[in-house]
PDB file of N, CA, C and O in Angstrom:
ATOM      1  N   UNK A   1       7.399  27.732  -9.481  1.00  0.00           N
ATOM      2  CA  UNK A   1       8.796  27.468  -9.753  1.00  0.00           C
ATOM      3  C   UNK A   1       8.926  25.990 -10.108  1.00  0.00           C
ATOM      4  O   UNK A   1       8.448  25.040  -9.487  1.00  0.00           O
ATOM      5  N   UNK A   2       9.694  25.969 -11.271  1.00  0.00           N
ATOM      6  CA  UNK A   2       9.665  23.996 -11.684  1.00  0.00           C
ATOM      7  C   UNK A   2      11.422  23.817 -11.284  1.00  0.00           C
ATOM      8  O   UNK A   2      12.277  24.679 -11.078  1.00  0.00           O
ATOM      9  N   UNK A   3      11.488  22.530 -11.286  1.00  0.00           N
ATOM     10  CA  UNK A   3      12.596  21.690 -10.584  1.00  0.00           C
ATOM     11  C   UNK A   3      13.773  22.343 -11.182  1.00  0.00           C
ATOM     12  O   UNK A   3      14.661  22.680 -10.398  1.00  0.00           O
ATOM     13  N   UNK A   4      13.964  22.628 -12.705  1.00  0.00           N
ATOM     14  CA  UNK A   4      14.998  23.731 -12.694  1.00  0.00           C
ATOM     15  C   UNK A   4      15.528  24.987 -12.175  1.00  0.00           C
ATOM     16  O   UNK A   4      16.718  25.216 -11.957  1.00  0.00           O
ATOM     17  N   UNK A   5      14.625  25.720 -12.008  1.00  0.00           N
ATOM     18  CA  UNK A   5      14.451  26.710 -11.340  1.00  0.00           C
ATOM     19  C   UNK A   5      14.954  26.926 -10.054  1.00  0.00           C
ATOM     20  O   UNK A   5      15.682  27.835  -9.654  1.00  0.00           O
ATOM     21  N   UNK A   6      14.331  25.695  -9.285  1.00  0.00           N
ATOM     22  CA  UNK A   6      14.264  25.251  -7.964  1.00  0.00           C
ATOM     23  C   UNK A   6      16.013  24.866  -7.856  1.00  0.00           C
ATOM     24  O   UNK A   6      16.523  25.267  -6.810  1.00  0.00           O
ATOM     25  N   UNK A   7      17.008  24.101  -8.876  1.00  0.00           N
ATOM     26  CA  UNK A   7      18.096  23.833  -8.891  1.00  0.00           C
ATOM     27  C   UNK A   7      18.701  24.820  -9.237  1.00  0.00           C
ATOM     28  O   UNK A   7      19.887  24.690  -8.935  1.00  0.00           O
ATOM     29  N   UNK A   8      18.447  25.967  -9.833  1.00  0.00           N
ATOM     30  CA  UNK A   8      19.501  27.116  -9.877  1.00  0.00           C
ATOM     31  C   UNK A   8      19.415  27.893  -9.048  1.00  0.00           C
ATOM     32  O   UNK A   8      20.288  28.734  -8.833  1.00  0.00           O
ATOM     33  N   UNK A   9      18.328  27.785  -8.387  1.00  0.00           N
ATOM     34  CA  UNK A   9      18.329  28.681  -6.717  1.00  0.00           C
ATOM     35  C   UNK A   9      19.194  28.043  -5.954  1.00  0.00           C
ATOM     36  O   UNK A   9      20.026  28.656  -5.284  1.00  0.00           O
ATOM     37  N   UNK A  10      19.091  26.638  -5.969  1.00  0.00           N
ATOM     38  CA  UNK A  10      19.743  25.424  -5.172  1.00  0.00           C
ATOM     39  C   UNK A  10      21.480  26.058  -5.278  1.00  0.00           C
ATOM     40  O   UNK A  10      21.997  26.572  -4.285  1.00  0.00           O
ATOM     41  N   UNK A  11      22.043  25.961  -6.267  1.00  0.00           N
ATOM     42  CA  UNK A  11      22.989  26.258  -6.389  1.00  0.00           C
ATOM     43  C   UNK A  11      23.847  27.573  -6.397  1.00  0.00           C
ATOM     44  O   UNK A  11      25.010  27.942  -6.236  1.00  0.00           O
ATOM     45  N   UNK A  12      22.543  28.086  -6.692  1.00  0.00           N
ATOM     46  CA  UNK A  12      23.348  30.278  -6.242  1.00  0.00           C
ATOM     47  C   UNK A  12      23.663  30.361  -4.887  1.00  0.00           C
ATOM     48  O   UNK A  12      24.524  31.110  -4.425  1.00  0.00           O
ATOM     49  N   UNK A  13      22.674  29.270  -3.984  1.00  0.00           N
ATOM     50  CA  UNK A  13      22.467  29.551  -2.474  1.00  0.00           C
ATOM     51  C   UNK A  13      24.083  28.668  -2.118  1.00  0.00           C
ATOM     52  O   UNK A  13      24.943  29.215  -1.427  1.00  0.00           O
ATOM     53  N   UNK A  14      24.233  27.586  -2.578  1.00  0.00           N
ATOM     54  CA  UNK A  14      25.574  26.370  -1.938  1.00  0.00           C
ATOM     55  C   UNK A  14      26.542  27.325  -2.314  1.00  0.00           C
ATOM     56  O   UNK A  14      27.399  27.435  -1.437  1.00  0.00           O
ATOM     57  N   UNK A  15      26.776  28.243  -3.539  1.00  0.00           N
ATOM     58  CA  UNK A  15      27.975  29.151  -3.753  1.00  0.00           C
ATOM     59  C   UNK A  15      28.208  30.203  -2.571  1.00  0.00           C
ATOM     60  O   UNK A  15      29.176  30.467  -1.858  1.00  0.00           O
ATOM     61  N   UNK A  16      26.830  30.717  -2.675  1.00  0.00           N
ATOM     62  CA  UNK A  16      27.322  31.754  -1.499  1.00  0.00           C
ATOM     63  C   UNK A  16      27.895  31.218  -0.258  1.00  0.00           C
ATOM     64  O   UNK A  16      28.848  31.739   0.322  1.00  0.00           O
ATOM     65  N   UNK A  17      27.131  29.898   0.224  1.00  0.00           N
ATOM     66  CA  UNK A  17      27.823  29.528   1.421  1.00  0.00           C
ATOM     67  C   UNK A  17      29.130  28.674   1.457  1.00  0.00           C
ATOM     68  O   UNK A  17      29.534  28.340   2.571  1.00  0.00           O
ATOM     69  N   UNK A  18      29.887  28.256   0.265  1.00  0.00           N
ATOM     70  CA  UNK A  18      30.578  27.600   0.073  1.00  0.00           C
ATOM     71  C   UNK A  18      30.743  26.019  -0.108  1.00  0.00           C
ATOM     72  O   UNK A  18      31.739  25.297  -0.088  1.00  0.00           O
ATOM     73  N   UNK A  19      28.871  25.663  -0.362  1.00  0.00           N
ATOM     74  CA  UNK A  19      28.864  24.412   0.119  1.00  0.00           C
ATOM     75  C   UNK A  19      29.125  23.738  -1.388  1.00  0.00           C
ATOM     76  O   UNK A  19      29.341  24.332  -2.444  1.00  0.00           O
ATOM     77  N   UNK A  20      29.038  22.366  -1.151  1.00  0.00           N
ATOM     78  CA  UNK A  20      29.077  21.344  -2.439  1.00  0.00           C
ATOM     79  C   UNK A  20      27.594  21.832  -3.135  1.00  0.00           C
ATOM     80  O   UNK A  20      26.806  22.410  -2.387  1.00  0.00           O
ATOM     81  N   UNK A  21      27.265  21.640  -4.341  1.00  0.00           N
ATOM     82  CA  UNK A  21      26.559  21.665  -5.207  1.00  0.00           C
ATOM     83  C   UNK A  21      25.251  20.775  -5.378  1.00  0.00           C
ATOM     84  O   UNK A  21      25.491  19.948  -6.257  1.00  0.00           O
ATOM     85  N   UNK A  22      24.228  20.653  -4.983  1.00  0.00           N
ATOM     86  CA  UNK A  22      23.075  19.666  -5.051  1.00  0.00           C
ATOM     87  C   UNK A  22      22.932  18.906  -6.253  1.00  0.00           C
ATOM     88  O   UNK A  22      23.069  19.569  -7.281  1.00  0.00           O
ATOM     89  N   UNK A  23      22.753  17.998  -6.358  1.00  0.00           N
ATOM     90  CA  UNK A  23      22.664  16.983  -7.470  1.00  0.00           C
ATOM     91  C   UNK A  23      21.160  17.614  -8.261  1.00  0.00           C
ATOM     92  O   UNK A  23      20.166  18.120  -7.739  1.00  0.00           O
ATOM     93  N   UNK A  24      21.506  17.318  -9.842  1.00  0.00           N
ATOM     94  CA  UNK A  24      21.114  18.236 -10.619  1.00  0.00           C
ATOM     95  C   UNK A  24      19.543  17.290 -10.932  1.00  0.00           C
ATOM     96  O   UNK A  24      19.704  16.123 -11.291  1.00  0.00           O
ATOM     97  N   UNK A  25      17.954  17.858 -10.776  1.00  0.00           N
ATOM     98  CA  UNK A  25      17.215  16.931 -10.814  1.00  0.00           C
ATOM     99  C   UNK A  25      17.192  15.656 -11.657  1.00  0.00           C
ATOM    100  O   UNK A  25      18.068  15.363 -12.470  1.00  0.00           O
ATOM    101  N   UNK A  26      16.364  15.100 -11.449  1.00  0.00           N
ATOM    102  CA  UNK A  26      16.513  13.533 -12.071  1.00  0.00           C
ATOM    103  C   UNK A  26      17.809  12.329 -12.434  1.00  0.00           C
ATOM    104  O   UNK A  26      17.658  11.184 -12.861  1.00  0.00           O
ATOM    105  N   UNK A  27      18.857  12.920 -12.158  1.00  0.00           N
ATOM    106  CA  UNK A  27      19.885  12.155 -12.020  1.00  0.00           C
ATOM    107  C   UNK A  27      19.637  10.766 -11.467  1.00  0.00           C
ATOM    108  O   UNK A  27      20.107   9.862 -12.158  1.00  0.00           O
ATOM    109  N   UNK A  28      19.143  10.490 -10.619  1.00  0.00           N
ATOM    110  CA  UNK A  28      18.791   9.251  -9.726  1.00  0.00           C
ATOM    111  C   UNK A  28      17.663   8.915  -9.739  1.00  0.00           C
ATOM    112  O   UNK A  28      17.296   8.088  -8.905  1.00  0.00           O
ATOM    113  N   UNK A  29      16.642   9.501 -10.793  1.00  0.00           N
ATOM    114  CA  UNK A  29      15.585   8.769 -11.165  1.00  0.00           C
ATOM    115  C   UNK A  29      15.617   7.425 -11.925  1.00  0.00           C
ATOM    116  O   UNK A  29      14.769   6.626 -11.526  1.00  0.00           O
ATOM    117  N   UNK A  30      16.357   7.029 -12.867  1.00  0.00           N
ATOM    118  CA  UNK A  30      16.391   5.738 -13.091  1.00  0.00           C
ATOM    119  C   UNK A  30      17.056   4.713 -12.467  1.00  0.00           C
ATOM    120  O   UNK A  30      16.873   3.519 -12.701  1.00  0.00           O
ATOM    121  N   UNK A  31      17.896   5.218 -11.600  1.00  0.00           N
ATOM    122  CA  UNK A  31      18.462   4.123  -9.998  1.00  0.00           C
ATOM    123  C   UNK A  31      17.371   3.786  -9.475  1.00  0.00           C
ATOM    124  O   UNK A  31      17.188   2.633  -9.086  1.00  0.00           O
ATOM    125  N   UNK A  32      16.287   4.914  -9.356  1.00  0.00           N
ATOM    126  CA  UNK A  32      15.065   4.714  -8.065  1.00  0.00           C
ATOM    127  C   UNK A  32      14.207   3.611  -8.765  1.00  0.00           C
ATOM    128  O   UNK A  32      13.897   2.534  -8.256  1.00  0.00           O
ATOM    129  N   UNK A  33      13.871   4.056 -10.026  1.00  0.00           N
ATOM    130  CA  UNK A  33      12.639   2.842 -10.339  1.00  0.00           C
ATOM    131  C   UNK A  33      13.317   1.835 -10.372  1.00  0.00           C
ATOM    132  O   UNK A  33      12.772   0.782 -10.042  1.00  0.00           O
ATOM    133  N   UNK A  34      14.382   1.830 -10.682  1.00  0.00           N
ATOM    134  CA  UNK A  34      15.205   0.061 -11.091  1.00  0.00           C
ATOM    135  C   UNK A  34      14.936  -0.866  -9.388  1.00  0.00           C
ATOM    136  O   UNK A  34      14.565  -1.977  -9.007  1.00  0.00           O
ATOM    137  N   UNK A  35      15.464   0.613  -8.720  1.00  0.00           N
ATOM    138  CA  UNK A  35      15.135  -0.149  -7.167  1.00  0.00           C
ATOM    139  C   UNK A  35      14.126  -0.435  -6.771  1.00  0.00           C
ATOM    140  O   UNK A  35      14.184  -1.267  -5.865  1.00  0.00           O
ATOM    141  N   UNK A  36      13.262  -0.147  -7.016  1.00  0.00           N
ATOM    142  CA  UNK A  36      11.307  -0.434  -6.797  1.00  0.00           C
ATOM    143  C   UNK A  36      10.997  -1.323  -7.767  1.00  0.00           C
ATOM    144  O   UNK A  36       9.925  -1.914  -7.637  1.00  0.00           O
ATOM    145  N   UNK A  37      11.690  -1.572  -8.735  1.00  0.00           N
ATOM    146  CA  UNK A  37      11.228  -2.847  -9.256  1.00  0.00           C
ATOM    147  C   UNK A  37      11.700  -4.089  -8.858  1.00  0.00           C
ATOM    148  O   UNK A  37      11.095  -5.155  -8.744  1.00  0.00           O
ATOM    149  N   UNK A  38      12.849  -3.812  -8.664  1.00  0.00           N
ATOM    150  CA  UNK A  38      14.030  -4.887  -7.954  1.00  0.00           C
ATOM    151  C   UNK A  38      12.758  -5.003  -6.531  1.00  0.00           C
ATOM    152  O   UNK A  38      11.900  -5.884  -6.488  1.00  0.00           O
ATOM    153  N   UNK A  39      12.892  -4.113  -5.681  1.00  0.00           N
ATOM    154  CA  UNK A  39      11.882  -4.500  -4.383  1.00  0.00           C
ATOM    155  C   UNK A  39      10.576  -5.227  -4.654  1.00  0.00           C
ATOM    156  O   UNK A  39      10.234  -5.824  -3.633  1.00  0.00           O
ATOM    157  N   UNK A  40       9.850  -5.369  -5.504  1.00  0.00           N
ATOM    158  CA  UNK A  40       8.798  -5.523  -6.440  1.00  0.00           C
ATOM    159  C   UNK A  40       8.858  -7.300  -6.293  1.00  0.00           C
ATOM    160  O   UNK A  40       8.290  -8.188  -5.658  1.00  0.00           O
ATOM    161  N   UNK A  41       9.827  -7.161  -7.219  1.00  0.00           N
ATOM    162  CA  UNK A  41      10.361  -8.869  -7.563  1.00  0.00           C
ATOM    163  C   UNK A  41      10.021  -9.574  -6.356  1.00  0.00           C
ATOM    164  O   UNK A  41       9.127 -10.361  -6.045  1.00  0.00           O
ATOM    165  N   UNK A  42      11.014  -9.047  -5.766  1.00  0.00           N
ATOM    166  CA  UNK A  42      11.689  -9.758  -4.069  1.00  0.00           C
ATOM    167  C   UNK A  42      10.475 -10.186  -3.388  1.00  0.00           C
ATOM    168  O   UNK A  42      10.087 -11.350  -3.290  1.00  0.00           O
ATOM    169  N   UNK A  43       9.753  -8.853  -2.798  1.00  0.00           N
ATOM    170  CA  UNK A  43       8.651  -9.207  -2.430  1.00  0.00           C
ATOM    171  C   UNK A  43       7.735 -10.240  -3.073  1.00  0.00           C
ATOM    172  O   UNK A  43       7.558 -11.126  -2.238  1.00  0.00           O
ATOM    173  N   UNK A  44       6.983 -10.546  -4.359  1.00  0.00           N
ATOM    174  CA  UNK A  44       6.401 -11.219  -5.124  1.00  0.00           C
ATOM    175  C   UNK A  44       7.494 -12.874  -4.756  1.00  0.00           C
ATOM    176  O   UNK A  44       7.138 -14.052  -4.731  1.00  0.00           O
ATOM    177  N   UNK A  45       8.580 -12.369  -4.572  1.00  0.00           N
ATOM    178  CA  UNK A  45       9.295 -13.814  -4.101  1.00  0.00           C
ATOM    179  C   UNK A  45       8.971 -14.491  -3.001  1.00  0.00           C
ATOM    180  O   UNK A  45       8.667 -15.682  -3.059  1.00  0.00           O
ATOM    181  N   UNK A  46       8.999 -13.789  -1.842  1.00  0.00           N
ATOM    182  CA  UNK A  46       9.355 -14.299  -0.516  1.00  0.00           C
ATOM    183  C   UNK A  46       7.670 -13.813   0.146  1.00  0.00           C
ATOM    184  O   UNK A  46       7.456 -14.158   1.308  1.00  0.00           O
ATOM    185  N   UNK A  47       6.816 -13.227  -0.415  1.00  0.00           N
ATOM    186  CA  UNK A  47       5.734 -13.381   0.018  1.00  0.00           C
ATOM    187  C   UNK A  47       4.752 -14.583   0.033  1.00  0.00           C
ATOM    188  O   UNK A  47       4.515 -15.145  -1.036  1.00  0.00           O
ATOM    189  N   UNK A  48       4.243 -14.955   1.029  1.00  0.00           N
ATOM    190  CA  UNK A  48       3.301 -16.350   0.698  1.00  0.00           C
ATOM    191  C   UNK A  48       2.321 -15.628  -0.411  1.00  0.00           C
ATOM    192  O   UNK A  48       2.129 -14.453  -0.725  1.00  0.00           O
ATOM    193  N   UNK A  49       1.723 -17.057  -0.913  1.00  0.00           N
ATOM    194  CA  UNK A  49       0.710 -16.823  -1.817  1.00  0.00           C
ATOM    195  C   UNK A  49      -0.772 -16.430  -1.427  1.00  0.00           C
ATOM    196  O   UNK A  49      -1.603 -15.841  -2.118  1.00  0.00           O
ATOM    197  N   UNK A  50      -0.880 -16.901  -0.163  1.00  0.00           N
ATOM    198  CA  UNK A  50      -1.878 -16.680   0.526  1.00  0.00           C
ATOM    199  C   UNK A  50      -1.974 -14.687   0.964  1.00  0.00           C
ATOM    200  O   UNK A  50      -2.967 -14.198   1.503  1.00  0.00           O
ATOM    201  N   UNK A  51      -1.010 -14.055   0.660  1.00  0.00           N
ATOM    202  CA  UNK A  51      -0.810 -12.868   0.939  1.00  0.00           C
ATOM    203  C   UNK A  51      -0.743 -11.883   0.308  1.00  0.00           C
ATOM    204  O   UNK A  51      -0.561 -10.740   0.726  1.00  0.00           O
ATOM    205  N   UNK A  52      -0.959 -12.434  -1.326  1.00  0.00           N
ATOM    206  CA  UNK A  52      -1.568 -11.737  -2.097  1.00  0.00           C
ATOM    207  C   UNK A  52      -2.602 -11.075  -2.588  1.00  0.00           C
ATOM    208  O   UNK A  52      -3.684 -11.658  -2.518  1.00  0.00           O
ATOM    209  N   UNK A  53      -2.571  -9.709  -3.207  1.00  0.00           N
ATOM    210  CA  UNK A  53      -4.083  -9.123  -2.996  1.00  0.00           C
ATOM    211  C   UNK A  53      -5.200  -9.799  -3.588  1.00  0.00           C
ATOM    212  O   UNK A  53      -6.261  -9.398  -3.110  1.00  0.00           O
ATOM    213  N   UNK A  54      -5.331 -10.697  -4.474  1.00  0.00           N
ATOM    214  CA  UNK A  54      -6.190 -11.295  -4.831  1.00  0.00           C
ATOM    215  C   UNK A  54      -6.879 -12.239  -3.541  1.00  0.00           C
ATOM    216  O   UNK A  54      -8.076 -12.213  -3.258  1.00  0.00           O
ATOM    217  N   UNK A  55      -5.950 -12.982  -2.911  1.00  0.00           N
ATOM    218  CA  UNK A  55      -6.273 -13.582  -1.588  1.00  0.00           C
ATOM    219  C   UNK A  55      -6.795 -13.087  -0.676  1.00  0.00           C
ATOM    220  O   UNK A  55      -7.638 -13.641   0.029  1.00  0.00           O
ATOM    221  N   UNK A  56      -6.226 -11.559  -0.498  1.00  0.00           N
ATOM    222  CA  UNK A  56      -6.321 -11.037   0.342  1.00  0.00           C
ATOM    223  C   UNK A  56      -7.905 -10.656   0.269  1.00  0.00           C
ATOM    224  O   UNK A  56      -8.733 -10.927   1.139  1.00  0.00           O
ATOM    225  N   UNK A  57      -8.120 -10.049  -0.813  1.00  0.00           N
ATOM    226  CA  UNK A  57      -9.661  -9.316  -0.878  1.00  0.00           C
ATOM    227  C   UNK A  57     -10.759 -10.574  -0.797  1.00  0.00           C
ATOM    228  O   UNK A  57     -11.918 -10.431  -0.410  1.00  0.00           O
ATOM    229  N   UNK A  58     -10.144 -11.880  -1.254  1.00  0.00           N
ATOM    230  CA  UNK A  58     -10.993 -12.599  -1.067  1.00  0.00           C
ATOM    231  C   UNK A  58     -11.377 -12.921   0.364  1.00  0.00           C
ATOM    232  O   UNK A  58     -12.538 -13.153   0.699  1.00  0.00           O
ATOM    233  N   UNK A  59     -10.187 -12.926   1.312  1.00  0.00           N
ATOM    234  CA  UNK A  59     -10.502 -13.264   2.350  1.00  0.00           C
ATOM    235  C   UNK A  59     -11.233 -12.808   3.590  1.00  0.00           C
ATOM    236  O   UNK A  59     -11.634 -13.314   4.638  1.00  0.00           O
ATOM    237  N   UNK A  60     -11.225 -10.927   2.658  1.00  0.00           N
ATOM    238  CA  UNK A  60     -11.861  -9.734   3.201  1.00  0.00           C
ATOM    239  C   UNK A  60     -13.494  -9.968   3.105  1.00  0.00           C
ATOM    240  O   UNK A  60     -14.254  -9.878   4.068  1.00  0.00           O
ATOM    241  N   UNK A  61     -13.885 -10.291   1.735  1.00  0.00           N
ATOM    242  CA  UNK A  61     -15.525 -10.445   1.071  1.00  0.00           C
ATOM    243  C   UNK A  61     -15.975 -11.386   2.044  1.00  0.00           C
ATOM    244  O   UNK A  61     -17.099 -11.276   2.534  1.00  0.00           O
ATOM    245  N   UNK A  62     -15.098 -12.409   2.404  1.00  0.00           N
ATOM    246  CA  UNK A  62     -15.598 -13.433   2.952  1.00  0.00           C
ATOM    247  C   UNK A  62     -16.034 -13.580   4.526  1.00  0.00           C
ATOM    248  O   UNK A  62     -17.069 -13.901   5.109  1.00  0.00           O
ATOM    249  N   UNK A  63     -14.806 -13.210   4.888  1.00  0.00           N
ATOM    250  CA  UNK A  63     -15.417 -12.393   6.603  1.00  0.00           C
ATOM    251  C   UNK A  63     -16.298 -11.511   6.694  1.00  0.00           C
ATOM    252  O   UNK A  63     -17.108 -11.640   7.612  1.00  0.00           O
ATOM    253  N   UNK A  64     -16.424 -10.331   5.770  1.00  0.00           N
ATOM    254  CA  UNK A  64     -17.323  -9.994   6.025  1.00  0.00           C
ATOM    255  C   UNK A  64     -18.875 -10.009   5.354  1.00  0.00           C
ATOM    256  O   UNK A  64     -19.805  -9.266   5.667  1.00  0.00           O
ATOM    257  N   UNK A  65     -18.872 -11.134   4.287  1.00  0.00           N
ATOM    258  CA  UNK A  65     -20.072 -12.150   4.376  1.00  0.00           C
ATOM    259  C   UNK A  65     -20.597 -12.394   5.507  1.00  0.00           C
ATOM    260  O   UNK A  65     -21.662 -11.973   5.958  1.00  0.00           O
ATOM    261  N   UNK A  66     -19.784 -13.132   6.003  1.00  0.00           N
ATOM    262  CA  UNK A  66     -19.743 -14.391   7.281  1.00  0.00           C
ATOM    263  C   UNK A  66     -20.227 -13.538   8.619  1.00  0.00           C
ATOM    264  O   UNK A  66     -20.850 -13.946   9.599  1.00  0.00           O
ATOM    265  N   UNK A  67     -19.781 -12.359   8.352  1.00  0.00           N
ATOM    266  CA  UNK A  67     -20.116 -11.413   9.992  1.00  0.00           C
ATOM    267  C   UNK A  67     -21.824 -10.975   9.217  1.00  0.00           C
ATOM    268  O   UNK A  67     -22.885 -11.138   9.820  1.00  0.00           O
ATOM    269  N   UNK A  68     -21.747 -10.611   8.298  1.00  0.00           N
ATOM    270  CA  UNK A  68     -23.288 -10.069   7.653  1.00  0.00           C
ATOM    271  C   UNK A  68     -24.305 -11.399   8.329  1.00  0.00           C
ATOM    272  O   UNK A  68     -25.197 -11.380   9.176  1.00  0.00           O
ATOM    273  N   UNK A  69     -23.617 -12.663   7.406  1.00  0.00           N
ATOM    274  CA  UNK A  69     -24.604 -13.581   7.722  1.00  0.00           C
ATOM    275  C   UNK A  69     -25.106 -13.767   9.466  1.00  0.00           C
ATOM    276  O   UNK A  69     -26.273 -13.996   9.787  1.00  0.00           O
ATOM    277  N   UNK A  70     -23.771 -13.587  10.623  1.00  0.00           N
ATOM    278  CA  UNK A  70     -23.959 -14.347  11.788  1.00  0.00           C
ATOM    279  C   UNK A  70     -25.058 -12.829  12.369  1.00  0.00           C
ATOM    280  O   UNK A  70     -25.804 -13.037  13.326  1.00  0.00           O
ATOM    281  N   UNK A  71     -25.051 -11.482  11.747  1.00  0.00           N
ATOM    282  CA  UNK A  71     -25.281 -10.802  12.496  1.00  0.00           C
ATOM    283  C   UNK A  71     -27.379 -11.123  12.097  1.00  0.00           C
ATOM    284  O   UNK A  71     -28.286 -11.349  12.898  1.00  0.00           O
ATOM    285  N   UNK A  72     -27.401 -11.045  11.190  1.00  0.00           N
ATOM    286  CA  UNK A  72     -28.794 -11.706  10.656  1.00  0.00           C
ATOM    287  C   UNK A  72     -29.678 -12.742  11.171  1.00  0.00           C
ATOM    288  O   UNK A  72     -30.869 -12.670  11.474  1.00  0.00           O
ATOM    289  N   UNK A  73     -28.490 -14.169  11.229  1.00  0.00           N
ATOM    290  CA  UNK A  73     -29.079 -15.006  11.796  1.00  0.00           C
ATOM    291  C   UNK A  73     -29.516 -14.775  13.329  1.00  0.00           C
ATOM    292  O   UNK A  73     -30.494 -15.364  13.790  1.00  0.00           O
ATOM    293  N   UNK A  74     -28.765 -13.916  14.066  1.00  0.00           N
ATOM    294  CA  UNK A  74     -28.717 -13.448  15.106  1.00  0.00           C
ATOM    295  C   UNK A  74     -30.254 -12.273  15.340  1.00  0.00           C
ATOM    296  O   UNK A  74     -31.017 -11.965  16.256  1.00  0.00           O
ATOM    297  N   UNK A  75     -30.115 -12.037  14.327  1.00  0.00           N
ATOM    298  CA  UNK A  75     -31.300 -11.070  14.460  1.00  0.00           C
ATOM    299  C   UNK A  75     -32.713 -11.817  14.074  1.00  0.00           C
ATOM    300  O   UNK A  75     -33.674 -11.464  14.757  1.00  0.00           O
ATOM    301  N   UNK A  76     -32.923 -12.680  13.191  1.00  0.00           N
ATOM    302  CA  UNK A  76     -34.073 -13.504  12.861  1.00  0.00           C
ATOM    303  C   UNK A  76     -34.263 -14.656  14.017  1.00  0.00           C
ATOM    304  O   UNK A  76     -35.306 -15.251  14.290  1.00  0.00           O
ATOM    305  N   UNK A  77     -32.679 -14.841  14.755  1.00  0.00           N
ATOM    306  CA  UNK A  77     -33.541 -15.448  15.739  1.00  0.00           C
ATOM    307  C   UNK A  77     -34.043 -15.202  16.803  1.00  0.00           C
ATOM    308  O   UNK A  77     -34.771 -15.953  17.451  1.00  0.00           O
ATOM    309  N   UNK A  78     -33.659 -14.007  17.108  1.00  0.00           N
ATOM    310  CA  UNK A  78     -34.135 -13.498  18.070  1.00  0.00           C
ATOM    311  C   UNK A  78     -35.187 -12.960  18.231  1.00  0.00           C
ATOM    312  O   UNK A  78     -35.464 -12.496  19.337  1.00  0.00           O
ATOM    313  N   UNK A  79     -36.147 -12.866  17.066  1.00  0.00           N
ATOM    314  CA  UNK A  79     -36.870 -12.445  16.698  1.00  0.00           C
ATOM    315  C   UNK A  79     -37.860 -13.511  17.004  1.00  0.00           C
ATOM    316  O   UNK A  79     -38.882 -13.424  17.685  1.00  0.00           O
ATOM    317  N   UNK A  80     -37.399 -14.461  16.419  1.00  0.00           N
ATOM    318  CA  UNK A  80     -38.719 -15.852  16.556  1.00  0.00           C
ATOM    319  C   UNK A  80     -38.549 -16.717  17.871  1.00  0.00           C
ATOM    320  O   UNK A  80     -39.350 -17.539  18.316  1.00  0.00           O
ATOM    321  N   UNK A  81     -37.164 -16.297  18.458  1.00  0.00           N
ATOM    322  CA  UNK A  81     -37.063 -17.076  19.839  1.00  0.00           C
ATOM    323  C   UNK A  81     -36.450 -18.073  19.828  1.00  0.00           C
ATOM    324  O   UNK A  81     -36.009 -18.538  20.879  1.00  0.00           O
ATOM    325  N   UNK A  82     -36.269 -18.637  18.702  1.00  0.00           N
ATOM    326  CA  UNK A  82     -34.691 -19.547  18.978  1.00  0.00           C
ATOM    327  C   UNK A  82     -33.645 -19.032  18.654  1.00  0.00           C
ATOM    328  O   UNK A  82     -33.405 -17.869  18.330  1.00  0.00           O
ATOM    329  N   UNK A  83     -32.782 -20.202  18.766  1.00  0.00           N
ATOM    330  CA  UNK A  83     -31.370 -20.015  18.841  1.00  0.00           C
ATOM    331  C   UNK A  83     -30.910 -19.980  17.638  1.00  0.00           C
ATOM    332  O   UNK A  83     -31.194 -20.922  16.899  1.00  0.00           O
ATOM    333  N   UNK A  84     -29.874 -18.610  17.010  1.00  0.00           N
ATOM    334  CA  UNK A  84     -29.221 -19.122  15.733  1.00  0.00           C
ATOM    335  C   UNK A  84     -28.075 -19.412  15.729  1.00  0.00           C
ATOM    336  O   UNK A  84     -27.053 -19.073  16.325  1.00  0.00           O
ATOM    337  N   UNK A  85     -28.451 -20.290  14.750  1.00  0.00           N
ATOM    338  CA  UNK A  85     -27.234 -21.207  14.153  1.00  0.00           C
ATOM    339  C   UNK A  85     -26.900 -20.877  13.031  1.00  0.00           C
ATOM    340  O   UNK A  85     -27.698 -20.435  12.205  1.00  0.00           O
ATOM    341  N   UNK A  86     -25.372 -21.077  12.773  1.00  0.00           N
ATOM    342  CA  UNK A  86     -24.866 -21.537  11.396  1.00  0.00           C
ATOM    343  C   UNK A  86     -23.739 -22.622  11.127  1.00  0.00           C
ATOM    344  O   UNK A  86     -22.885 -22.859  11.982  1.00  0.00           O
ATOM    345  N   UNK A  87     -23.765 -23.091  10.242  1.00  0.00           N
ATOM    346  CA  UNK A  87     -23.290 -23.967   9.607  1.00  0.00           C
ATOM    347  C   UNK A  87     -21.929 -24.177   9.188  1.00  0.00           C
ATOM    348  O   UNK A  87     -21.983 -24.442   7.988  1.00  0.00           O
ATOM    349  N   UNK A  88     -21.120 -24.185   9.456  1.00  0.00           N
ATOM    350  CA  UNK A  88     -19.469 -24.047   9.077  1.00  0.00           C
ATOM    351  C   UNK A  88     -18.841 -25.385   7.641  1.00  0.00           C
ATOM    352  O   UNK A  88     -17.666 -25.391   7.274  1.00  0.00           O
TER     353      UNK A  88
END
C-alpha cells in the first residue's frame, strides 16, 4: 500500500468516526527540510570548532594511536625488563 492509498483509508476511517480529516501526505514536507536546514545552520553556529567531525575523527585516530603505541611500549618492555616510556 503507498502513502495514497494509506490516505484514503486514512480518511474513509475519520468519516466513519466523525473525526477531522488527516493531513494529505507531503504537505509538510517542505516546512520539515527548511527546518533541518535552519537546525543545520544553528548548530554549525554555536558549535565549537573543535567539535567538528573533522576534529573529531582526528582526535579519535589519535587516541587511539597513542593507546596502540602505550600498549606496545608496554609490551616490548616488558619483555626486555625495563620500564616503558613515552614521550609526550
Amino acid at each position: 500500500m503507498n502513502a495514497g492509498q494509506q490516505h484514503l483509508l486514512d480518511l474513509y476511517r475519520a468519516a466513519q468516526r466523525g473525526e477531522a480529516a488527516p493531513p494529505a501526505p507531503g504537505i509538510h514536507t517542505v516546512r520539515t527540510v527548511r527546518e533541518i536546514q535552519r537546525w543545520h545552520r544553528f548548530r554549525a553556529v554555536v558549535t565549537a570548532p573543535a567539535d567538528h567531525l573533522p576534529s573529531r575523527i582526528r582526535r579519535a585516530v589519535r587516541s587511539a594511536a597513542t593507546a596502540l603505541l602505550r600498549r606496545e611500549a608496554r609490551a616490548t618492555g616488558a619483555r626486555e625488563g625495563a620500564p616503558a616510556r613515552l614521550s609526550s
